[in-house]
C-alpha positions as CSV (number, residue, x, y, z in Angstrom):
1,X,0.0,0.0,0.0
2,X,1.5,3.5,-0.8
3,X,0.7,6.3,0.6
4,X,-1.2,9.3,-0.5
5,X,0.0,12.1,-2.4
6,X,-1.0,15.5,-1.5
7,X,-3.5,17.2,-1.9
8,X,-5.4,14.1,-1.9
9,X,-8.8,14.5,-3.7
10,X,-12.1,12.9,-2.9
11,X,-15.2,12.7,-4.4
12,X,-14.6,15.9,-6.1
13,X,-13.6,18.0,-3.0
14,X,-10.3,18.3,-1.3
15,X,-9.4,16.5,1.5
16,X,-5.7,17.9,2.1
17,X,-4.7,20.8,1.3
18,X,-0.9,22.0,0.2
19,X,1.1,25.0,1.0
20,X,1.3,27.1,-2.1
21,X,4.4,27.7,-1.8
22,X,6.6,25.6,-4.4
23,X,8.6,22.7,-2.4
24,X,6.8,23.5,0.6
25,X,5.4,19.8,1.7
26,X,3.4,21.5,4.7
27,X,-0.6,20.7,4.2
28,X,-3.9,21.3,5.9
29,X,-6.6,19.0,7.3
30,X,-10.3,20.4,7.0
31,X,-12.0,22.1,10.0
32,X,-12.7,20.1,12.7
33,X,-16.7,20.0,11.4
34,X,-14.8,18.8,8.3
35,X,-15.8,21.1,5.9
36,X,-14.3,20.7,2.4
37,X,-12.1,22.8,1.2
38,X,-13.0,24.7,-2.2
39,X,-11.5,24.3,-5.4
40,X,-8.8,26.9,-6.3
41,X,-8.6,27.2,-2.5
42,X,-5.1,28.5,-1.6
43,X,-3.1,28.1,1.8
44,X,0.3,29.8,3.4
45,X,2.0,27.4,6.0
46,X,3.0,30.1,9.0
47,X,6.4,29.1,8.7
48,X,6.1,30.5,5.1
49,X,3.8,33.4,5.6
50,X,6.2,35.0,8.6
51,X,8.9,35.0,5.8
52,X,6.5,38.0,4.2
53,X,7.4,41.6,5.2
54,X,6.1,43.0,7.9
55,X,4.0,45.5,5.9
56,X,2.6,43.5,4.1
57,X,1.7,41.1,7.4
58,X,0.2,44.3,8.5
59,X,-1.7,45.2,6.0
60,X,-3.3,41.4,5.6
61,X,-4.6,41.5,9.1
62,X,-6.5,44.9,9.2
63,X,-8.0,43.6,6.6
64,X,-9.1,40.6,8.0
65,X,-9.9,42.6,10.8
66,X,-12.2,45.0,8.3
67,X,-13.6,41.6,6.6
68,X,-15.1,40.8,10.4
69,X,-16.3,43.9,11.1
70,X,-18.1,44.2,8.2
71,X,-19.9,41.3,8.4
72,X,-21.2,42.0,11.7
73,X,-22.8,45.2,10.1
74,X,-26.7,45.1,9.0
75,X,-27.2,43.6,5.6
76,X,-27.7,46.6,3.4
77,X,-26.4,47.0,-0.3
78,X,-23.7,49.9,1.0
79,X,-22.1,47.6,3.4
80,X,-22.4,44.3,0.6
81,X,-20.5,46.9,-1.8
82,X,-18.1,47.4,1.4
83,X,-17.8,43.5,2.1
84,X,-17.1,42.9,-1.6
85,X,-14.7,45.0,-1.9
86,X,-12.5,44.3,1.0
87,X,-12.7,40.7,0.5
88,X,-11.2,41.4,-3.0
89,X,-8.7,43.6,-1.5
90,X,-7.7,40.7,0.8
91,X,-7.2,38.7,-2.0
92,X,-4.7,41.4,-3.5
93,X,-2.5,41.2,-0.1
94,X,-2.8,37.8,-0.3
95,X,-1.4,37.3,-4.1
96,X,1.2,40.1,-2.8
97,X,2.3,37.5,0.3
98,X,2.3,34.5,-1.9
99,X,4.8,36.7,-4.6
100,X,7.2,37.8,-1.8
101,X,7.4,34.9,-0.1
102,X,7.9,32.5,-3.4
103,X,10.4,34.6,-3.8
104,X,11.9,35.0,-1.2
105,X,12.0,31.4,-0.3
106,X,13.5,30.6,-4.0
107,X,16.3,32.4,-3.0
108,X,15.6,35.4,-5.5
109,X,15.1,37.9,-3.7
């Protein structure tokens, strides 16, 4: 019997998921209700994600911090606007992260 490669897929949905960092052989179990994780679902191991700078570290948490907040506000189309964009504005930070740190753990920079 061999065993699995990660990310391990299963009926459709992923099981495992793997840091997205290249050579990084770090993954990630679902939740403990074991929810699924999404397709094109993306994950930074912390040993990985402490290797971004501290700006940009900064930067991703008051936005996560803005993304809660915002979803504790009344359900009116000014604050869906506001939810929709700082959820795409997380993603920017996090594609910024994932750039630095593939970088920086390649050596290049």
């Amino acid at each position: 019997m061999t065993k699995p490669t990660y990310p391990a897929v299963g009926d459709g949905v992923t099981e495992r998921l793997a840091c997205c960092i290249p050579h990084c052989r770090r993954t990630f179990r679902n939740d403990k209700k074991l929810t699924p994780w999404s397709k094109g679902s993306e994950v930074i191991c912390g040993k990985h994600y402490r290797m971004a700078p501290p700006a940009l570290i900064d930067r991703d948490r008051q936005l996560r911090r803005l993304c809660r907040k915002a979803d504790k506000l009344a359900p009116t189309t000014a604050n869906a606007k506001l939810n929709r964009r700082l959820v795409v504005w997380q993603w920017q930070c996090f594609a910024r992260i994932k750039y630095a740190v593939t970088e920086r753990a390649a050596g290049i920079a």
